[in-house]
C-alpha positions, 0 to 999 in steps of 0.5 A, spaced: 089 815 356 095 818 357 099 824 354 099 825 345 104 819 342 104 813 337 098 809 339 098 803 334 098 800 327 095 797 320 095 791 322 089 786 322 092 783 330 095 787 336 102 787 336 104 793 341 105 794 347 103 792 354 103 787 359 100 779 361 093 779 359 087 780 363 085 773 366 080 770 362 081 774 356 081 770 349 087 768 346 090 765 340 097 762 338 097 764 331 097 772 329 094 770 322 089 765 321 092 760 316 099 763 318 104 759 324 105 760 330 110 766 331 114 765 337 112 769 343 116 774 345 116 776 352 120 782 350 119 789 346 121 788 339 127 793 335 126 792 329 123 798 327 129 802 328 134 798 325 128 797 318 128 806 318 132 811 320 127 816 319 124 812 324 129 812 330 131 819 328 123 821 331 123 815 337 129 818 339 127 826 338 120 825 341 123 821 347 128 827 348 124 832 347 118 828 352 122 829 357 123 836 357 115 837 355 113 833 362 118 838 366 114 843 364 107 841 365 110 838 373 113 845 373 107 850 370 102 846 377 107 847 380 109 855 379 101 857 379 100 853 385 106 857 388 103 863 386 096 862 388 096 857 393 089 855 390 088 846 387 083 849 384 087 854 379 092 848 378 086 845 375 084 850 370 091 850 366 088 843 363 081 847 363 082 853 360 086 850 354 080 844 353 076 848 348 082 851 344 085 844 344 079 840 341 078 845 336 086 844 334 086 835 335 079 836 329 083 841 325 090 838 326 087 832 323 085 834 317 091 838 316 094 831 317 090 829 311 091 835 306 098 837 307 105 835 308 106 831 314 113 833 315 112 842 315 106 841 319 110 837 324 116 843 323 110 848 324 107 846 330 113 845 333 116 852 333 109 854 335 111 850 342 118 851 343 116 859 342 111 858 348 115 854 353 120 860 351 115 865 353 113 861 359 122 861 361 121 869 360 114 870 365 118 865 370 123 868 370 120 875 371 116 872 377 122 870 380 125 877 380 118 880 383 118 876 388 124 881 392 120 886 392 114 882 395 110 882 389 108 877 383 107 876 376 100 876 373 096 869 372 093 869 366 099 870 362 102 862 364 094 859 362 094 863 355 103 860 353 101 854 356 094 853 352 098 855 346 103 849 347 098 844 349 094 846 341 102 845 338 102 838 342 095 836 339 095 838 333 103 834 332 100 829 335 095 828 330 100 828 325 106 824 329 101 818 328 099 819 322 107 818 320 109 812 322 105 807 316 108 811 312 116 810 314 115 803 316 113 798 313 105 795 315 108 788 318 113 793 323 107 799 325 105 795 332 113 794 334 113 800 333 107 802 337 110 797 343 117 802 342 114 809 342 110 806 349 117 805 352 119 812 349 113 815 353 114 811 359 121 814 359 118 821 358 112 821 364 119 818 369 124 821 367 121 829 366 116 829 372 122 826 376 127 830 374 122 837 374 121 836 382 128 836 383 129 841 379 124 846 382 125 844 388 134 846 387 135 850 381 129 853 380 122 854 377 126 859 371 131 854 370 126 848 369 123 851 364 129 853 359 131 846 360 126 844 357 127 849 350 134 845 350 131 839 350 126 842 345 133 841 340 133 834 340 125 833 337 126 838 332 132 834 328 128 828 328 123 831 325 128 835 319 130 828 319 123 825 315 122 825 308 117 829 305 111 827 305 106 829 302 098 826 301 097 820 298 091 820 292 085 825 293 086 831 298 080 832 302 080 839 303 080 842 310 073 845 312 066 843 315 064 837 309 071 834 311 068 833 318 062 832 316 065 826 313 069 824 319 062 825 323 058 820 318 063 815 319 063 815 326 056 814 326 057 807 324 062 806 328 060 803 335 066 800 337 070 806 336 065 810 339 065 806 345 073 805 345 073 814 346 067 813 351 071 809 356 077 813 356 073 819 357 071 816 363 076 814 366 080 820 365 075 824 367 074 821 374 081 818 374 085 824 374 089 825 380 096 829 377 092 835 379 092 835 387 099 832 387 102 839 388 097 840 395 098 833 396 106 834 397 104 839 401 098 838 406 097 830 406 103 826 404 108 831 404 114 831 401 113 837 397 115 838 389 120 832 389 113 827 391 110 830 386 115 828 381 116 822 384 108 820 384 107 822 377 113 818 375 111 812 379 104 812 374 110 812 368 114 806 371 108 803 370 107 805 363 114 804 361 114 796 364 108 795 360 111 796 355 117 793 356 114 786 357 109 787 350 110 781 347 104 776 349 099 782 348 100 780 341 097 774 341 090 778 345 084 778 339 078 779 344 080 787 345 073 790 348 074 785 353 081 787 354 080 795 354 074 793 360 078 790 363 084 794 364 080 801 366 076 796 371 083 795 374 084 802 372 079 805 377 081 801 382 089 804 382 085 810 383 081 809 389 087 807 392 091 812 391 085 816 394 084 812 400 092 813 402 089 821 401 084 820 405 087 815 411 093 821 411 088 827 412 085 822 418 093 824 421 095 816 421 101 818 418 102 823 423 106 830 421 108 831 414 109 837 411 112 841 405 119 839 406 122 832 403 125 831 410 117 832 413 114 826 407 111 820 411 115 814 407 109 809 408 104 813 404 108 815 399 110 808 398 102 806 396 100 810 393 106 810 389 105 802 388 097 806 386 100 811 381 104 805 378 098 801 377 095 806 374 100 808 368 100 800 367 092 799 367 091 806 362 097 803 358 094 797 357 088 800 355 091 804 350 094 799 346 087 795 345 083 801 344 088 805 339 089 798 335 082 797 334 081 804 332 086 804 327 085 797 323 078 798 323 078 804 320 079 805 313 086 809 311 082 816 308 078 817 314 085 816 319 088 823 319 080 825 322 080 819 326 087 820 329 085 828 330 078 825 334 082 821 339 088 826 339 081 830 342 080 825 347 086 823 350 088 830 351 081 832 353 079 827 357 085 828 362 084 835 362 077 834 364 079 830 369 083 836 372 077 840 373 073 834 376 078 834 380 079 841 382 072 842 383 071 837 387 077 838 392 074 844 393 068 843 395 068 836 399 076 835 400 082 833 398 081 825 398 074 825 395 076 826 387 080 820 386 076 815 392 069 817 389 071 817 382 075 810 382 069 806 385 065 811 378 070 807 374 069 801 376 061 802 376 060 805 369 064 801 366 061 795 367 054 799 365 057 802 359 060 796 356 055 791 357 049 795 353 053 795 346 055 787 346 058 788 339 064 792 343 065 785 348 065 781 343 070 785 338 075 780 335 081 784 332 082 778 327 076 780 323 075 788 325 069 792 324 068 799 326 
């Protein structure tokens, strides 16, 4: 439910990233069966970067230049909301950029499976760099227009920031479908438990250091940094091996979709686990009221938009960080439903603490950090946290499920689906968001649509039984 990135492995159990499971979850002291009890480890496991050094060249990289890339989607909210004042123009960045980023998640998928994974990589990466490039350019212009009372045009920002987000899926894609092939299988779940620490990195340093930022040297300047940092991705990707396909190619074009789509339509389970996300992403989604919510409800400005956006991270970057007993979780279905139920709660709280300082319980506030009410941003920052905690707990499950139970001809296309969702979803959730904020008010979005979560969920997950009853040690699609 989060942003692109290393989700899981080849392994028949989990041994990725979170936190304790969910009470009541079936657990089992053996990773194999037949096989002895491994001892539980609490704490992420490094042995994937010691094993490959084409693997932490990318970890590192893709750590860095993240940073970078979630400055810049904190910064683009923030330069549009300042341009027009409008949530709703905010919400159209992730709008606007859906289409286009569906068709590139489908058609990166199966470039991912029919040409060399490391120039793919390096193409999509130029493409985005050249983008956040232009986005330093139009900033800057804006900046200098405003001396003489005017501003640059909108619609300029949406076409560099759709370009980037299409770079984004389409390495996405392709960054997952990497790492089986510079790791050994048995290290590919430590290595999803890894590249989770690396994304919780990014969500909580970027976000945080784009509001100082923005809020000091300004928006132009956060954006060149990003290009900077852009540096550090692209040498971990010229570190990789080629890799071209291995066995037979299966031509990009409608019969390659066609193939995916069939073999979806026997596939239940993952099928449910793509529904579950887009429910929660869509109704769960508040990051694209943050920039009014700084100003109007909690205040604070752009440094409490960076702060609520990396409190969400702190939350990932800890479930990942305590990974160790999620190996041992084999019922999935029941851990993913359980996860996005806490999931939507988070969010209904960070929607009562919305609707509670609308009300004035939290007196003055106003766009300036010294006009923050402290014990509001105090809550819904414990909401963000368990938001990014719960979502990544989810992904861990859902991403591992998809990928043991998916046959190795069909995961560059599987990979490119979920790169869809998990990238869509969200920016689905930002129109909801938008939309409705304008139409009701700015609280209504996250309340309304946690109590969704919890609902549908329980709905949706219990008319397919073979999903709740899911056992990673004998997966099935």
């Amino acid at each position: 439910m989060s942003g692109p990135r290393l989700e899981s492995g080849d392994e028949p159990t989990t041994g990725s990233h979170g936190i304790l499971p969910p009470a009541g979850v079936e657990t089992d002291p053996r990773d194999t069966a037949g096989e002895a009890p491994e001892r539980r480890r609490r704490m992420v496991d490094l042995a994937p970067l010691k094993a490959s050094p084409a693997f932490a060249r990318l970890w590192i990289g893709t750590a860095i230049s993240g940073i970078g890339a979630q400055m810049t989607i904190v910064a683009v909210g923030l330069q549009i909301f300042d341009m027009t004042g409008s949530t709703m123009m905010v919400a159209l960045v992730g709008g606007i950029a859906l289409v286009p980023m569906i068709v590139a998640g489908l058609w990166g998928g199966m470039l991912a499976d029919a040409f060399d994974r490391r120039a793919l990589l390096i193409a999509s990466s130029l493409t985005g760099w050249t983008a956040v490039l232009g986005l330093v350019a139009l900033s800057a212009w804006d900046a200098a227009l405003i001396a003489d009372g005017e501003r640059a045009l909108v619609w300029p920002f949406y076409v560099l920031t759709t370009i980037n987000t299409v770079a984004a899926t389409i390495s996405g894609a392709t960054r997952s479908a990497v790492t089986p092939r510079i790791l050994p299988s048995h290290l590919i779940s430590r290595a999803a438990a890894l590249n989770g620490i690396s994304f919780g990195t990014m969500l909580t340093v970027g976000p945080a250091a784009a509001g100082v930022l923005v809020a000091t040297v300004g928006l132009p300047i956060t954006f060149a940094i990003d290009a900077v940092l852009f540096t550090a991705g692209f040498l971990g990707i010229i570190g990789l091996p080629k890799l071209p396909p291995l066995g037979a190619v299966s031509k990009p074009g409608l019969e390659s979709l066609r193939e995916g789509w069939r073999f979806l339509k026997h596939a239940p389970n993952i099928r449910m686990s793509f529904l579950v996300d887009i429910i929660a992403m869509t109704l769960g989604r508040p990051f694209a009221l943050l920039p009014a919510v700084g100003a109007l409800a909690i205040g604070g400005g752009p440094v409490t938009v960076g702060v609520l956006t990396a409190a969400a991270a702190i939350g990932t970057l800890l479930a990942s960080l305590f990974s160790g007993p999620v190996a041992h979780v084999h019922r999935h279905g029941i851990a993913i439903s359980r996860a996005i139920t806490v999931y939507g709660c988070f969010v209904a709280l960070v929607g009562a603490v919305i609707l509670a300082m609308t009300l004035g319980a939290g007196g003055e506030v106003g766009p300036d950090w010294s006009q923050v009410s402290w014990p509001a941003l105090i809550v819904a920052g414990v909401g963000m946290a368990g938001m990014g905690a719960s979502d990544e707990i989810s992904a861990i499950f859902r991403s591992t499920m998809m990928l043991t139970a998916t046959p190795d001809d069909m995961r560059g296309r599987t990979q490119g689906l979920f790169q869809v969702v998990v990238a869509g979803g969200p920016r689905l959730g930002d129109l909801y968001a938008g939309a409705v904020a304008s139409l009701v008010a700015l609280w209504a979005p996250p309340l309304f649509g946690g109590l969704l979560i919890v609902v549908l969920i329980a709905v949706v997950t219990r008319s397919q039984r073979s999903f709740l009853a899911y056992d990673a040690r004998r997966p099935t699609p």
